[in-house]
PANULUM-617804 format. One record per residue (C-alpha): residue in three letters; x, y, z; residue number from 0. Coordinates in Angstrom, 1 decimal. Each point is the difference from the previous one (the first is absolute). Layout:
N
+--------+--------+--------+--------+-----+
| residu |     c1 |     c2 |     c3 | num |
+--------+--------+--------+--------+-----+
|    ALA |      X |      Y |      Z | NUM |
...
+--------+--------+--------+--------+-----+
***
This chain:
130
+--------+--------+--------+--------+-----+
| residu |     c1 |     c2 |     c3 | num |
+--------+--------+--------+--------+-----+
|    UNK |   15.6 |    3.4 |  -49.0 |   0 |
|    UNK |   -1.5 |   -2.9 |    1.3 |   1 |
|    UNK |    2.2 |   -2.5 |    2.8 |   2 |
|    UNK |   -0.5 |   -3.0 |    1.8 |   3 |
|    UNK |    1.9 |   -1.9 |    2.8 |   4 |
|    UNK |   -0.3 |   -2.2 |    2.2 |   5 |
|    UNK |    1.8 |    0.3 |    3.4 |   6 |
|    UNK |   -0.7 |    0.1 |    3.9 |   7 |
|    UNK |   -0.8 |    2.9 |    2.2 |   8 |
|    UNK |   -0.4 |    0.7 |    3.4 |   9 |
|    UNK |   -1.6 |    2.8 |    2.2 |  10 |
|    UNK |    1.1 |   -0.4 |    3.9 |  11 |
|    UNK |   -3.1 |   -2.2 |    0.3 |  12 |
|    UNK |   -0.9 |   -2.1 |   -2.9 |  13 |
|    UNK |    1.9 |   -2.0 |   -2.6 |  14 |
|    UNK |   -1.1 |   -0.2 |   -3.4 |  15 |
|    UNK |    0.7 |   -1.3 |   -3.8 |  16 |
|    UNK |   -1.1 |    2.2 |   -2.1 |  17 |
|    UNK |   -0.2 |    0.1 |   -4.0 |  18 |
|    UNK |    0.4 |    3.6 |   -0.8 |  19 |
|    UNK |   -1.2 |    1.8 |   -2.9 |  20 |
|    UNK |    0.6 |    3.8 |    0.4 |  21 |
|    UNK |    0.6 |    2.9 |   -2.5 |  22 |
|    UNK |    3.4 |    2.0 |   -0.4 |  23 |
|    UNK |   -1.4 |    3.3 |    0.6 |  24 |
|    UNK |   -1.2 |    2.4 |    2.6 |  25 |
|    UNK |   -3.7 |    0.7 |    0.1 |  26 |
|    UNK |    0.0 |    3.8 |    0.9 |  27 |
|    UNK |   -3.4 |    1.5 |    2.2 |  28 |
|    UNK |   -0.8 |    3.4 |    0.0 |  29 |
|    UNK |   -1.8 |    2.8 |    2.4 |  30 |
|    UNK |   -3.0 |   -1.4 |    0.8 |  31 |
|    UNK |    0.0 |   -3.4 |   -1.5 |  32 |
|    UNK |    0.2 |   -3.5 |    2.3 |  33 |
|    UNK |    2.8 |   -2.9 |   -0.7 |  34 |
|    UNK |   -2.6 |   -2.9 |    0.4 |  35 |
|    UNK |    2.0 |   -3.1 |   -0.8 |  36 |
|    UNK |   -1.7 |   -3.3 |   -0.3 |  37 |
|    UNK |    1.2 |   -3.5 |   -0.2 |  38 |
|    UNK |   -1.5 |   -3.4 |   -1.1 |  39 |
|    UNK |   -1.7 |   -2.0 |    2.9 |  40 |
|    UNK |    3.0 |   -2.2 |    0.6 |  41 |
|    UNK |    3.0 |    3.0 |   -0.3 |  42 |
|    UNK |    0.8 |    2.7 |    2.1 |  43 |
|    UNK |    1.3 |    3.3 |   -0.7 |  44 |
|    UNK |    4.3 |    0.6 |    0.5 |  45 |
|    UNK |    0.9 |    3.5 |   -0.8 |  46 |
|    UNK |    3.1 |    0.4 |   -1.3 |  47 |
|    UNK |    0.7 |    3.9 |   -0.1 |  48 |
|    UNK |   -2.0 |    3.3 |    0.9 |  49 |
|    UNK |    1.2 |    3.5 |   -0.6 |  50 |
|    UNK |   -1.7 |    3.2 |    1.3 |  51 |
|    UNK |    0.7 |    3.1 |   -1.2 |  52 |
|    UNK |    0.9 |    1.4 |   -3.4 |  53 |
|    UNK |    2.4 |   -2.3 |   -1.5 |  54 |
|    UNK |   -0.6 |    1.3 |   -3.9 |  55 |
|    UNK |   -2.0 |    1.4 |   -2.5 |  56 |
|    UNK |   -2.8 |   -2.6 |   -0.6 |  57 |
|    UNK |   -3.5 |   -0.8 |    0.8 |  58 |
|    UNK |   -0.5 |    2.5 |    2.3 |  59 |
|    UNK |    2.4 |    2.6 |   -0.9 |  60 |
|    UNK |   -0.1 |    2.2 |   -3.4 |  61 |
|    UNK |    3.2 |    1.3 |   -1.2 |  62 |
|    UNK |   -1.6 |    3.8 |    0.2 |  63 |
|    UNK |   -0.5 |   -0.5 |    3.8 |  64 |
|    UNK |    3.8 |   -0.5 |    0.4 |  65 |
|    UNK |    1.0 |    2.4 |   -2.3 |  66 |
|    UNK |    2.8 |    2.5 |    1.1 |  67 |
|    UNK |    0.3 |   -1.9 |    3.2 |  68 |
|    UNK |    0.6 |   -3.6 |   -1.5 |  69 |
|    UNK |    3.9 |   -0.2 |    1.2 |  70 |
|    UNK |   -0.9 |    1.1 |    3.7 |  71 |
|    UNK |   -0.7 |   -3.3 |    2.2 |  72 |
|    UNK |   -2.3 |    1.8 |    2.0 |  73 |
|    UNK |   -2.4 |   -0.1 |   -2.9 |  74 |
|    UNK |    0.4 |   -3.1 |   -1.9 |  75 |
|    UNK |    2.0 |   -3.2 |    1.0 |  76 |
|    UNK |   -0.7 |    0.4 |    3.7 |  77 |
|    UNK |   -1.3 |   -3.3 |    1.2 |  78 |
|    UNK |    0.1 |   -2.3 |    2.7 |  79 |
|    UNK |    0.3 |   -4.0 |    0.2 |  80 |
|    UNK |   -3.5 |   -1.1 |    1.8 |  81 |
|    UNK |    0.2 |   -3.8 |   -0.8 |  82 |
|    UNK |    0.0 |   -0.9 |    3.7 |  83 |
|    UNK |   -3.0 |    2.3 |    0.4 |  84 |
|    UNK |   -2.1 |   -1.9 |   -2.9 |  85 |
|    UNK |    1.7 |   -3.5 |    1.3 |  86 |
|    UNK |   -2.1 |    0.8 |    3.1 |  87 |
|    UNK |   -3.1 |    0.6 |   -1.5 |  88 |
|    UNK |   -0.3 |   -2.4 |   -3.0 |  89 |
|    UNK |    2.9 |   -2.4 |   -0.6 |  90 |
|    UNK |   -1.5 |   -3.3 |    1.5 |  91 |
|    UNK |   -3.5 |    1.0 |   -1.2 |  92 |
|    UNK |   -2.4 |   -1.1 |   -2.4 |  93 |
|    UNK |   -1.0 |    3.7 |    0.1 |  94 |
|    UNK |    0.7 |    3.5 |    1.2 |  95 |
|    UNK |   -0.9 |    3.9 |   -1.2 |  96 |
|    UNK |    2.6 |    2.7 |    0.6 |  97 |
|    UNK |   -1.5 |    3.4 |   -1.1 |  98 |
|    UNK |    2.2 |    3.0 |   -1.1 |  99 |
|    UNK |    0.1 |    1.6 |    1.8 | 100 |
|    UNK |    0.7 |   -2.3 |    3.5 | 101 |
|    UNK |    0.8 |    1.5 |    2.9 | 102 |
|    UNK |    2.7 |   -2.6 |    0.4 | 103 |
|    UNK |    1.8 |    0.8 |   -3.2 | 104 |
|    UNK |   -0.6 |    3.7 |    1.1 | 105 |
|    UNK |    2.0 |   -0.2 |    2.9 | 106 |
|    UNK |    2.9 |   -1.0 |   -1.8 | 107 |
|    UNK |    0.7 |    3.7 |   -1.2 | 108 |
|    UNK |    2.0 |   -0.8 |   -3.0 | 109 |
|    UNK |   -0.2 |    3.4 |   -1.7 | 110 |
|    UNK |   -0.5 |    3.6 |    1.0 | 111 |
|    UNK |   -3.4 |    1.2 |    0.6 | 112 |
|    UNK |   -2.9 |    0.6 |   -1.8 | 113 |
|    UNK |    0.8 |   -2.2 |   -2.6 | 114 |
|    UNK |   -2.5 |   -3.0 |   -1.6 | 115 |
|    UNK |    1.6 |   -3.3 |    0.9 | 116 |
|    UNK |   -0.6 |   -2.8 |   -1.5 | 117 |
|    UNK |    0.4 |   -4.4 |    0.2 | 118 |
|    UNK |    2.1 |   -2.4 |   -2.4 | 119 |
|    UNK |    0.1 |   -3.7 |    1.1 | 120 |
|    UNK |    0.5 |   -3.4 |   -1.3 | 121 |
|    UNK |   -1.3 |   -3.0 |    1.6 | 122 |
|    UNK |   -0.5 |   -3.5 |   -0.8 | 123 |
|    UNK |   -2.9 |   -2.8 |    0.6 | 124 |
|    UNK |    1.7 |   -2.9 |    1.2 | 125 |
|    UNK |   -2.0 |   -3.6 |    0.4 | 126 |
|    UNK |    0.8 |   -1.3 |    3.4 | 127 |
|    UNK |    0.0 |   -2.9 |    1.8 | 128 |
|    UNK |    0.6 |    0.4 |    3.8 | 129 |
+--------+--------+--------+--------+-----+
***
């Protein structure tokens, strides 16, 4: 589902108004693939959430890989909440690549170990005027 809004929005150095058009759902990255987001030339990128770990069956998670082992925490719903790590490298940008995996996200240590990790985000473009 589609939204729009218009609104303001500051980071600790700039003010902007923005219209915002962003999409109700997390975009979920992989082992081995790159979050490249990319805005128009007049928006910048906000993110708005970014989870590492293994939230759920998905994307990058088949049901047989969990089997048996579904209900323990240690193997699937461990995660950790890195939106002030992906704040630091994109929000404010036109661009920015974060590869999975990052040592960054690694570092965070949201689930035992061995395990394939993986990214969900959602971000917006917003049009700025500062």
């Amino acid at each position: 589902m589609l939204y729009t809004d218009s609104n303001f929005y500051q980071f600790p150095f700039l003010v902007f108004y923005m219209s915002v058009c962003y999409l109700d759902k997390m975009l979920e990255f992989c082992l081995l693939e790159t979050f490249r987001p990319e805005c128009w030339r007049n928006e910048v990128i906000v993110m708005e959430e970014a989870i590492y770990g293994r939230r759920h069956i998905g994307k990058c998670i088949e049901p047989e890989e969990v089997e048996g082992v579904a209900d323990n925490p240690q193997y699937l719903g461990c995660h950790a909440d890195v939106l002030s790590l992906l704040d630091m490298k994109c929000s404010g940008k036109k661009q920015c690549e974060v590869h999975v995996p990052d040592a960054d996200l690694q570092r965070t240590k949201p689930c035992r170990k061995g395990l394939t990790l993986f990214l969900e985000v959602r971000y917006t473009c917003v049009e700025g005027i500062n």
